[in-house]
N, C-alpha and C positions, 0 to 999 in steps of 0.2 A: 807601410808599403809592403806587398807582398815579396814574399821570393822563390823562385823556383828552382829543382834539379828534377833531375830524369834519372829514370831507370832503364840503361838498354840492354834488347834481348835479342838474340843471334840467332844465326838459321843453322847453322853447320857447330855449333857447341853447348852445351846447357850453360846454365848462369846468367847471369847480366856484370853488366858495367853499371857504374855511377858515376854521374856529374858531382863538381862542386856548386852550391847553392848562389843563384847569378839574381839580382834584383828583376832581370826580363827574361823570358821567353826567347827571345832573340838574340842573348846571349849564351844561353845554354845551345842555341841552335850552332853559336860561332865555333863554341867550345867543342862542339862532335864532329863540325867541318874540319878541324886541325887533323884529327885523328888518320893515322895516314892507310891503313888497310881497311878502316872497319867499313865506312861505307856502303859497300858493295854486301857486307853481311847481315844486315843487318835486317829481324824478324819485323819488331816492336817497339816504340819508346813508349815510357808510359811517364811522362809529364806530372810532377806531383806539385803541389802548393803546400808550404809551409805554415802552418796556424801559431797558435798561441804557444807559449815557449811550455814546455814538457806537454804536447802533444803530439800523436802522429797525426803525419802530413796528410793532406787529404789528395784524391786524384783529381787532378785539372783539366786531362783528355791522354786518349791514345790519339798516337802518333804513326803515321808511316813516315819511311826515309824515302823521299821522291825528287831525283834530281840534284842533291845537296842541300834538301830543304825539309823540313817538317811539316808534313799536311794532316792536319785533324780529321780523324778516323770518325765519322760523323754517326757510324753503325753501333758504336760503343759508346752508350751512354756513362760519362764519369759517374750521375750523380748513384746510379742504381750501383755501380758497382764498389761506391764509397757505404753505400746501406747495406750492400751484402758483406761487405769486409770488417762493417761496425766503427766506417768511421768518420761517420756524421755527426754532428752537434750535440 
């Protein structure tokens, strides 16, 4: 069974935050609605999938924050940007 966490990234500070790794999408999504300011700041979520155990995670999709919700950033290809990072199969 896959699992995922996110990486989010802010418009008004460098850095990101990090989720804990949630079996769905849609709970990683619950998980950033709690967040009580970030909402509103937020740049980028970058969505990763977790592979095989001592691997890095691969990218699953960029994300915008729209509405209280995650919508997949359809301009951002994962799979190119998981080959430019070296971290495909």
């Amino acid at each position: 069974m896959p699992r995922y966490s996110a990486q989010v990234y802010y418009n008004s500070r460098e850095g990101h935050s990090l989720t804990p790794i949630y079996p769905k999408i849609s709970l990683v999504e619950r998980y950033i609605q709690q967040w009580p300011d970030m909402t509103a700041d937020v740049a980028e979520i970058v969505v990763l999938k977790e592979r095989r155990r001592n691997q890095m995670p691969v990218i699953h999709g960029y994300y915008d924050w729209v509405d209280g919700k995650l919508k997949l950033d359809k301009s951002k290809p994962a799979f190119i940007h998981n080959v430019l990072y070296g971290l495909g199969d």
